[in-house]
C-alpha positions, 0 to 999 in steps of 0.5 A: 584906587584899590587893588585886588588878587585874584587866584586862579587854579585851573582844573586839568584830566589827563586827557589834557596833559596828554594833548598839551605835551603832544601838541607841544612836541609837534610844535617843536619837531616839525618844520611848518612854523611852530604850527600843529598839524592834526590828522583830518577827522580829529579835530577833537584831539586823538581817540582814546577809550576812557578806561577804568581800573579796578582790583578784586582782592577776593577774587585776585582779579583786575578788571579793565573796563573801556568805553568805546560807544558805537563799535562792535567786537568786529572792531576792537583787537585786542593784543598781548606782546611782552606782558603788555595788553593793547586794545586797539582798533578803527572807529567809522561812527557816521549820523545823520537825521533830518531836523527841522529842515535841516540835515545833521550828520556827525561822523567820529572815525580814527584809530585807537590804542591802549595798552596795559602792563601785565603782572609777569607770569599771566598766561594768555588763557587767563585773560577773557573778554567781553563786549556789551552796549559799547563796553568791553571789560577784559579781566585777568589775575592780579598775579600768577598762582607760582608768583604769588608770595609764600610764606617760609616759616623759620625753622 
């Protein structure tokens, strides 16, 4: 008889880490057995936009990109409180087709949010956004002209 090891290193987003840390303090903070409770509707775990981050040095400029397919303009909030950016909303996305026979409907609806810090000294003004195919982009500077660094030569 042989032994043998065998490894296993599990691959985690952090989409992952967020449901088992919350899934974990549900479990610890409600008195229903140890059992977590979901919100109808989510059996998916909660609605969180993916988002993408990305920083323009040319420009001075950050731009956050959310994925949100299905919803309109109508729908999304977008909210600065505190040197915080929050897009917020309510997905409603109800399907349904007839396929061979049989009728299939999909529906996804909950509530999302996401927040951003802003660098200190960005004015509301300076922050725009757009929404296109189920794509919102919001863009902002990187920092404010009177917060940039300035160089003080020695006299």
């Amino acid at each position: 008889m042989s032994l043998s090891t065998f490894w296993y290193e599990p691959v985690f987003t952090p989409s992952d880490f967020d449901r088992l840390f919350e899934e974990a303090f549900n479990a610890r903070t409600s008195n229903n057995g140890g059992q977590v409770q979901r919100s109808p509707g989510a059996a998916s775990g909660p609605l969180r936009p993916r988002m993408d981050l990305h920083e323009n040095k040319d420009s001075n400029t950050v731009t956050a990109t959310f994925e949100l397919p299905g919803l309109k303009k109508e729908d999304v909030s977008i909210d600065v409180h505190n040197n915080r950016l929050t897009i917020s909303g309510e997905s409603k996305v109800s399907s349904e087709h007839d396929e061979n026979g049989y009728a299939v409907r999909e529906r996804r609806f909950g509530k999302f949010s996401r927040s951003l810090q802003l660098p200190q000294g960005i004015k509301d003004e300076e922050i725009k956004a757009s929404m296109e195919n189920g794509v919102l982009t919001v863009t902002f500077p990187k920092s404010a002209p009177e917060a940039a660094p300035k160089k003080i030569t020695i006299a």
